[in-house]
VOPAGU-2260 file (C-alpha; in pm, 1 decimal, decimal comma):
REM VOPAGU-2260
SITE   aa  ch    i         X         Y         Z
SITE  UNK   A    0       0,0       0,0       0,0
SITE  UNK   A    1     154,6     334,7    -130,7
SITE  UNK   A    2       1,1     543,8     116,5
SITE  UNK   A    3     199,5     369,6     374,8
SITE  UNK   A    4     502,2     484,7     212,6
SITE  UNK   A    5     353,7     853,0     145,2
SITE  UNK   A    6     304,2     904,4     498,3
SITE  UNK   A    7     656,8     802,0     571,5
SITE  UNK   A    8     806,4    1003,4     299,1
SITE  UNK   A    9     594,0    1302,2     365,8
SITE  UNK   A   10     749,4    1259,5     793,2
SITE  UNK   A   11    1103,9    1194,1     712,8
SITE  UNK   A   12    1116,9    1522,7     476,9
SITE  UNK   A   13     970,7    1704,4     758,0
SITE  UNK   A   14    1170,3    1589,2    1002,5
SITE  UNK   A   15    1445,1    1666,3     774,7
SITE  UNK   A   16    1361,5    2006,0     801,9
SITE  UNK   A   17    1375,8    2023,5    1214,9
SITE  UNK   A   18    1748,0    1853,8    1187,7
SITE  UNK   A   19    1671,4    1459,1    1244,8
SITE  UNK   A   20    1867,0    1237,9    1062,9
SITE  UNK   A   21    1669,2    1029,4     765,4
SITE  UNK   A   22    1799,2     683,5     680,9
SITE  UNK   A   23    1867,4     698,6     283,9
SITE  UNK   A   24    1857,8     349,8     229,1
SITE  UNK   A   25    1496,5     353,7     366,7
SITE  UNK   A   26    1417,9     699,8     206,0
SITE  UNK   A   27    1499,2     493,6    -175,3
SITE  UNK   A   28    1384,8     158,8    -101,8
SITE  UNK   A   29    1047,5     307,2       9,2
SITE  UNK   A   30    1095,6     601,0    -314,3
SITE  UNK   A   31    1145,0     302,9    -558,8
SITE  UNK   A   32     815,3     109,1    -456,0
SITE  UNK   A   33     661,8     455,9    -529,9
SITE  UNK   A   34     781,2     583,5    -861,4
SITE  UNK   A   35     663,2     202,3    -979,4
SITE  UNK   A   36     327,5     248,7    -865,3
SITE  UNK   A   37     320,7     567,3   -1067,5
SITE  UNK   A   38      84,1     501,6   -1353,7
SITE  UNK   A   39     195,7     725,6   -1697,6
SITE  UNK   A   40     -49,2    1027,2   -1603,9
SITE  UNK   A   41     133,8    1129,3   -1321,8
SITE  UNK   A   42     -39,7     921,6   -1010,5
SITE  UNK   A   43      57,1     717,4    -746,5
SITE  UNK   A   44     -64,2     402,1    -741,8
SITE  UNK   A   45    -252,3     170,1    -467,6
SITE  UNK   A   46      64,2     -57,7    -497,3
SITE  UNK   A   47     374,7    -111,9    -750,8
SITE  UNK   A   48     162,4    -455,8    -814,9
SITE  UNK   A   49    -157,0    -244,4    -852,4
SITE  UNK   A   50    -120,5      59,8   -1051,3
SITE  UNK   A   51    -412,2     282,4   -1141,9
SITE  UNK   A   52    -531,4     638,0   -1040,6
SITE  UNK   A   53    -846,0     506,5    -894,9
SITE  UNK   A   54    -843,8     736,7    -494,6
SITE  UNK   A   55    -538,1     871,5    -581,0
SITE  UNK   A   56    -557,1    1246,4    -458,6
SITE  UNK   A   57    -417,1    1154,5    -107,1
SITE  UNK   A   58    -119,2     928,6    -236,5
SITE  UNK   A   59      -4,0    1175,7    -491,0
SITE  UNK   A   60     -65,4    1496,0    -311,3
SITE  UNK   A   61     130,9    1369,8     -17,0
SITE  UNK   A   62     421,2    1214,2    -251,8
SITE  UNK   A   63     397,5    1534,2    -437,9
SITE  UNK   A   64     478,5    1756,4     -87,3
SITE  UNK   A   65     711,5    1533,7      26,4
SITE  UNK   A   66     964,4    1483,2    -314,0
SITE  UNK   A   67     940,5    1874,4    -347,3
SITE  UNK   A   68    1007,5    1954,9      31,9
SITE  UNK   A   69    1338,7    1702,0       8,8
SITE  UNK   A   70    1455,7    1864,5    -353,0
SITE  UNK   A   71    1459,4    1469,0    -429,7
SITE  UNK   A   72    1315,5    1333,1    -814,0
SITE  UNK   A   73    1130,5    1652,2    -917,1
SITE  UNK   A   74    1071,4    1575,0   -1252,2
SITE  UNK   A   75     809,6    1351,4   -1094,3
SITE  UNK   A   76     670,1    1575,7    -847,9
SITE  UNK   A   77     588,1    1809,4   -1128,0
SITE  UNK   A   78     394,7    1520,5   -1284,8
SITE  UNK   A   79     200,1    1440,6    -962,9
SITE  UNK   A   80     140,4    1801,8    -944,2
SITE  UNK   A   81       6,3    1794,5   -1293,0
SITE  UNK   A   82    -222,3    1505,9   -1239,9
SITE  UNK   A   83    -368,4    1646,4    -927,7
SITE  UNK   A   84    -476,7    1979,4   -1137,9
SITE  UNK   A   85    -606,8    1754,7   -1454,1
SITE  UNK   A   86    -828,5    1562,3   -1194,8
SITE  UNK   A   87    -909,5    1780,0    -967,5
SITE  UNK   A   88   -1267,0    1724,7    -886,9
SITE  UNK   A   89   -1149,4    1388,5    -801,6
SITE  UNK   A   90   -1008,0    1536,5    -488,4
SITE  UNK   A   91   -1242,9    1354,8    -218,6
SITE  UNK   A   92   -1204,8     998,6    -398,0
SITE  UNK   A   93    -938,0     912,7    -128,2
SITE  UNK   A   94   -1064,5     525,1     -27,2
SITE  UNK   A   95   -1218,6     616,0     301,6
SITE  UNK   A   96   -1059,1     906,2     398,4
SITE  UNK   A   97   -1235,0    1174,0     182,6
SITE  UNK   A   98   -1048,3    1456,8     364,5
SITE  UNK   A   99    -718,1    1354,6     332,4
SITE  UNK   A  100    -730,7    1337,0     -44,5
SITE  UNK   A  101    -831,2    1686,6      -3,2
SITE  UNK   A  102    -504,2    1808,3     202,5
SITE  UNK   A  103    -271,8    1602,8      90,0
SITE  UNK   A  104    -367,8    1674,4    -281,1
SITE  UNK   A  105    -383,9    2097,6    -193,6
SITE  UNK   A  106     -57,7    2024,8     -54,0
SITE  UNK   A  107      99,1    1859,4    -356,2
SITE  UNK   A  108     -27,7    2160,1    -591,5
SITE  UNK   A  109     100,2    2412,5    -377,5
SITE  UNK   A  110     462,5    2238,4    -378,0
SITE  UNK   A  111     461,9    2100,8    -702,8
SITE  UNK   A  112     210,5    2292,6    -913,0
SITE  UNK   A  113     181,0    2629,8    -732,9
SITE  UNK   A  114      81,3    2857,4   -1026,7
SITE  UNK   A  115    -260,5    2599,6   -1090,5
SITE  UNK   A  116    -291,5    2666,5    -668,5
SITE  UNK   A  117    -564,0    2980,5    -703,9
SITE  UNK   A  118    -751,5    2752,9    -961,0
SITE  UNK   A  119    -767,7    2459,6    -711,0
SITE  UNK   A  120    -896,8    2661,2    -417,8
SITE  UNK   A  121   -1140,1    2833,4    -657,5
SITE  UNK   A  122   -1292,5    2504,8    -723,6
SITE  UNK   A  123   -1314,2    2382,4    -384,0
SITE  UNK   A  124   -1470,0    2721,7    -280,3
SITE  UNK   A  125   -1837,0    2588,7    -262,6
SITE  UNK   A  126   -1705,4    2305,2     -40,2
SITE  UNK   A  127   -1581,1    2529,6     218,8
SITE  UNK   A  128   -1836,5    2728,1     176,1
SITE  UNK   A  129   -2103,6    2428,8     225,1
SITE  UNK   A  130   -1863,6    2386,4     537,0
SITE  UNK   A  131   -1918,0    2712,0     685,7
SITE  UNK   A  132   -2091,8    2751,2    1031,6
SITE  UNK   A  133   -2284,0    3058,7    1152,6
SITE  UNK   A  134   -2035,1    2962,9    1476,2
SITE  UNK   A  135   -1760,1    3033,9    1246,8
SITE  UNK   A  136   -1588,2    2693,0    1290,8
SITE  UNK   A  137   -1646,8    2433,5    1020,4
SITE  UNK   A  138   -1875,0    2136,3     976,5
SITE  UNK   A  139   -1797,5    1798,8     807,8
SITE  UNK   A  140   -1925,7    1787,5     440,2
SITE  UNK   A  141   -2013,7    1412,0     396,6
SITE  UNK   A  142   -1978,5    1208,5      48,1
SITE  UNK   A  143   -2143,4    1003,4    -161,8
SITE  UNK   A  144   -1813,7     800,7    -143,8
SITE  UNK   A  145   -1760,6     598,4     169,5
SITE  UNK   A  146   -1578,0     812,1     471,3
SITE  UNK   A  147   -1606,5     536,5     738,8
SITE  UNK   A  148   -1200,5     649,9     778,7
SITE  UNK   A  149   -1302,4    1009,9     855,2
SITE  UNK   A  150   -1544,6     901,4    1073,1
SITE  UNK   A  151   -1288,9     680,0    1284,1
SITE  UNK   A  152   -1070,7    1028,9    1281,4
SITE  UNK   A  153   -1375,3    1235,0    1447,9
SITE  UNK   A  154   -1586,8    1463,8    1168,9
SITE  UNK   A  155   -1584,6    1774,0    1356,6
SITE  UNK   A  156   -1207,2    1798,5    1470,6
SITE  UNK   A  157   -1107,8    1632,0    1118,6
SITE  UNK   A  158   -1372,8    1902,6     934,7
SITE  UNK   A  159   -1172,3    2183,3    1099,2
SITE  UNK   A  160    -794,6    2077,2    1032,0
SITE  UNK   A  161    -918,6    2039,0     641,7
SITE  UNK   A  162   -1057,8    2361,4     588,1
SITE  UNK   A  163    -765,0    2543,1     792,9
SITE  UNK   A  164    -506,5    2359,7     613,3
SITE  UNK   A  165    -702,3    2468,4     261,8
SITE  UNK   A  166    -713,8    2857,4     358,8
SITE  UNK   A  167    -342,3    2845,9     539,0
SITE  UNK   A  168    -227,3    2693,4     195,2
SITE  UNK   A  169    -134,4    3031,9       4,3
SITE  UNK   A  170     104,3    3132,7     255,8
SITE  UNK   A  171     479,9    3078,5     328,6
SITE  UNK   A  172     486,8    2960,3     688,0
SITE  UNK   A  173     410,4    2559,8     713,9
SITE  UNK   A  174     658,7    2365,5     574,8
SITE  UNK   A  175     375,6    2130,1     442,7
SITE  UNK   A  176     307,7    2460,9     179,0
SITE  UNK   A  177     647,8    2523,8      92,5
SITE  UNK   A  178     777,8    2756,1     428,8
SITE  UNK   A  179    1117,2    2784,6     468,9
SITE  UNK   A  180    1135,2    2987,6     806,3
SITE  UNK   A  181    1249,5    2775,3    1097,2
SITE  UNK   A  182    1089,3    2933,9    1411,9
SITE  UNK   A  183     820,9    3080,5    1236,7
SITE  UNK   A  184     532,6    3025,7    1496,6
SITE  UNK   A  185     721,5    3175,2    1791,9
SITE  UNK   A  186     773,3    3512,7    1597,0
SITE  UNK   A  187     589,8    3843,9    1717,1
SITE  UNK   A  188     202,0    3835,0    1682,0
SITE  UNK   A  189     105,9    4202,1    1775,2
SITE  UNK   A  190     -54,4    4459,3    1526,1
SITE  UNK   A  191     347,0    4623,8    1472,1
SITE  UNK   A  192     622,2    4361,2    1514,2
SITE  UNK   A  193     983,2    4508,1    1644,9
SITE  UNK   A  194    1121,8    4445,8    1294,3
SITE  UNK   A  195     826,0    4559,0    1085,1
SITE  UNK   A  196     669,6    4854,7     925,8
SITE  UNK   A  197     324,9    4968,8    1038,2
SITE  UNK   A  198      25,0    4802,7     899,5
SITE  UNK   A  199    -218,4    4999,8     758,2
SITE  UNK   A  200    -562,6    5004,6     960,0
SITE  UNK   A  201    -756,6    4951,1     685,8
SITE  UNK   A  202    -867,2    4605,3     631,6
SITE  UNK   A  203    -944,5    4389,9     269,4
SITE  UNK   A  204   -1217,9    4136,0     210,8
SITE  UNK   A  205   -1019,1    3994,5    -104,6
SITE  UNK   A  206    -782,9    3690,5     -10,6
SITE  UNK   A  207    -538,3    3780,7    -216,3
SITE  UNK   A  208    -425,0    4074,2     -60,6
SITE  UNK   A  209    -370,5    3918,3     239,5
SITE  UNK   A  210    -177,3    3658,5     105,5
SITE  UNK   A  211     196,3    3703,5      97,3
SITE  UNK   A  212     393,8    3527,9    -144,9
SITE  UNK   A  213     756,2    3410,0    -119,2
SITE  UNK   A  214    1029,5    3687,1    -319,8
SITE  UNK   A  215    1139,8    3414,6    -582,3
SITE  UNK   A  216    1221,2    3624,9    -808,8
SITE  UNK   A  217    1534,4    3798,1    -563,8
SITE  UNK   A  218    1688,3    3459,0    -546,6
SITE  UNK   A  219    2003,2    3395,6    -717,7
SITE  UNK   A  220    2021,0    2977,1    -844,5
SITE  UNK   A  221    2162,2    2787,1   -1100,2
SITE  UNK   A  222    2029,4    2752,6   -1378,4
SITE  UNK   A  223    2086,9    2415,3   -1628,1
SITE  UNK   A  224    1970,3    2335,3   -1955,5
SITE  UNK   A  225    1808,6    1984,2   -2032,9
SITE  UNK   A  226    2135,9    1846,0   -2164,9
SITE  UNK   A  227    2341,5    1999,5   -1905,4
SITE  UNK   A  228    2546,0    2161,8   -2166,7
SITE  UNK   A  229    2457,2    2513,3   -2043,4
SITE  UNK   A  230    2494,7    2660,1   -1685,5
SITE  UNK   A  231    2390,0    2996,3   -1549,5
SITE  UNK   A  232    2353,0    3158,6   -1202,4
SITE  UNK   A  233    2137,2    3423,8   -1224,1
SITE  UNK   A  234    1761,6    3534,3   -1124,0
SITE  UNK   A  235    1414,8    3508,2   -1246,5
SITE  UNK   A  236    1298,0    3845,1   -1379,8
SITE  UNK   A  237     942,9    3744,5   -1551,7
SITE  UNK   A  238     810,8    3436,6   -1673,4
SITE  UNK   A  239     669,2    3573,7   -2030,4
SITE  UNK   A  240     423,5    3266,4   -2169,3
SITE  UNK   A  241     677,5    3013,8   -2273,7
SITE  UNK   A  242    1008,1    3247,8   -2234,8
SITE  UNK   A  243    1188,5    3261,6   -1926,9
SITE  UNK   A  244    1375,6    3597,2   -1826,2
SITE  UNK   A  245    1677,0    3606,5   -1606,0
SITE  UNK   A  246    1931,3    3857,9   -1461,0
SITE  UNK   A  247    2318,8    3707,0   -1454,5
SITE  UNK   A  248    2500,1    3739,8   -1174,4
SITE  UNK   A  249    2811,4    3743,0   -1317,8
SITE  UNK   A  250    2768,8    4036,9   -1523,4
SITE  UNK   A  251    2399,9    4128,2   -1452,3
SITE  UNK   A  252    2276,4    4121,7   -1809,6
SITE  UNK   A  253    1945,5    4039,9   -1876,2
SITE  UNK   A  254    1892,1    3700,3   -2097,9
SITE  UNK   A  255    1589,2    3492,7   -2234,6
SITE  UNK   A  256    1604,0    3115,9   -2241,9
SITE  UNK   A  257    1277,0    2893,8   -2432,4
SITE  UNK   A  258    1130,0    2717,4   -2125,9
SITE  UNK   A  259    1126,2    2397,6   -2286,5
SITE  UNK   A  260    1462,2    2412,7   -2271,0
SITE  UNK   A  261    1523,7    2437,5   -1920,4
SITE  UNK   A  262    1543,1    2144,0   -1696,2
SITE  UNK   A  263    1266,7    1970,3   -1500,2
SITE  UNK   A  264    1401,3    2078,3   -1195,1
SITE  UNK   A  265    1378,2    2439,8   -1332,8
SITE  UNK   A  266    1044,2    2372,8   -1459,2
SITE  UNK   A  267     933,5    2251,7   -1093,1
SITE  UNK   A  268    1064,2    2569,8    -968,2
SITE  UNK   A  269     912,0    2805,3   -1219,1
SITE  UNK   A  270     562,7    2632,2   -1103,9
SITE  UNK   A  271     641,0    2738,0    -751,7
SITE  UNK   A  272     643,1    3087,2    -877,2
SITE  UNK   A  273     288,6    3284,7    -783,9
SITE  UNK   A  274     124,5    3406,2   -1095,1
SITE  UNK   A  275     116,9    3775,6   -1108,4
C-alpha cells in the first residue's frame, strides 16, 4: 500500500527540516516502490503490483509535498502536481478518507504545481463554503463516497484541520506549503512587530491581498539546460508565456532562455512561482 510509504516520505522530509537524521537506504527503497506504482499520467498508485489512479488524490498529493520539500526526483513531483490539477474534482475519492485526499492533494499543488494553486482553491470554494458555520468553525461535508475512515478520525475535529489547512495553503509559513522559516510560529504576533513597518488600519475582504507570497524572483540559483550543456547563475525576472527571463550574476545582463529548454528541476521551480 503506497500510502503507507507517502506518509513516511511526507514525515522523514519534515523531520528533515527540524534537523533529524533520515535513513537513505529507507528513504529509496520506500521512493522506488513509489515511482513504480506511478501510472503514466502522473499518479501514485494503490501498490507497484496495482497501478491505477483510482483514490489517488491523497497518495499523490502527499508524494507530491514530500519529493518537493526534500529537492529529491522533481521531474516527478511536477507530474504528480500535474495530475492532481487535470483531476481535480477527483479530490475527495481518497478510499475512506475523503479529507485527506483533499489536504494532501492541496498540498501537492502548492509544492509542485503552485501557479494551478488559485484555480484549485477556486474550485473547492463551494465546499468550504457548504462547510461554513454561523459559529464560524467548520462542519464535516459528507460524500457520496464511503468516509467510514473520517469518521474513525472524528468529523468535527477532522472538518476543521481540512478547511484550515485549505485557507493556510497560500502562505509561506508551514513547511507542508512550501515555508522555509524555521521558528516561524514563535515570531511576534502584535498589530506592529519590532522588525516591521506599520500596517495599515484599513482592512481587505479579497484573499489575495492578504496573502503574501515568497520573493522568488530575488533569489540567485543555477540555472541548467536539459542536456546539461549550459549553466547559469542568475535570477528570475518574468516568466513571459513560454520564455523565461533572467538577470546574470556574473555580469547582470538580462537574458531569455525557451522554457522547454530548461530542466525539469527548473520547470518545478518556475511552477512554484505565484502568478502575477
Amino acid at each position: 500500500m503506497t500510502i503507507v510509504n507517502v506518509h513516511a516520505h511526507l514525515a522523514w522530509a519534515l523531520a528533515d527540516k527540524c534537523g533529524c537524521r533520515v535513513d537513505l537506504a529507507a528513504w529509496n527503497r520506500s521512493l522506488g516502490e513509489v515511482i513504480k506504482a506511478m501510472t503514466n499520467n502522473g499518479a501514485v498508485g494503490y501498490s507497484s503490483a496495482a497501478r491505477g489512479d483510482n483514490d489517488a488524490p491523497a497518495r499523490t498529493g502527499g508524494m507530491a509535498a514530500a519529493l518537493a520539500i526534500s529537492g529529491q526526483r522533481l521531474d516527478a513531483a511536477a507530474a504528480m502536481g500535474t495530475w492532481l490539477i487535470q483531476k481535480n474534482n477527483r479530490m475527495r475519492h481518497a478510499h475512506t478518507n475523503c479529507s485527506m485526499g483533499l489536504f494532501f492533494g492541496t498540498a501537492g499543488i502548492k509544492q509542485a504545481n503552485t501557479r494551478q494553486l488559485p484555480r484549485h482553491l477556486q474550485n473547492w470554494l463551494p465546499y468550504l463554503e457548504l462547510c461554513r458555520t454561523a459559529q464560524g468553525a467548520a462542519s464535516y461535508c459528507g460524500s457520496k463516497r464511503n468516509y467510514g475512515g473520517d469518521e474513525y478520525l472524528g468529523l468535527s475535529p477532522l472538518a476543521n484541520a481540512t478547511v484550515a489547512l485549505m485557507l493556510a495553503s497560500p502562505e509561506n509559513t508551514l513547511f507542508l506549503f512550501g515555508g522555509k522559516t524555521k521558528g516561524w510560529l514563535n515570531k511576534p504576533t502584535g498589530d506592529v512587530a519590532a522588525d516591521s513597518p506599520p500596517k495599515s488600519k484599513a482592512q481587505t475582504s479579497n484573499a489575495k491581498q492578504n496573502v503574501e507570497t515568497p520573493d522568488v524572483a530575488a533569489e540567485f540559483r543555477t540555472w541548467t539546460s536539459t542536456d546539461g550543456q549550459f549553466q547559469v547563475v542568475a535570477k528570475l525576472i518574468k516568466l513571459d508565456g513560454e520564455t523565461v527571463h533572467l538577470e546574470r550574476q556574473d555580469d547582470g545582463r538580462q537574458i531569455a532562455v525557451p522554457l522547454g529548454k530548461l530542466s525539469s528541476e527548473d520547470r518545478l521551480f518556475l511552477r512554484r512561482v505565484p502568478p502575477e
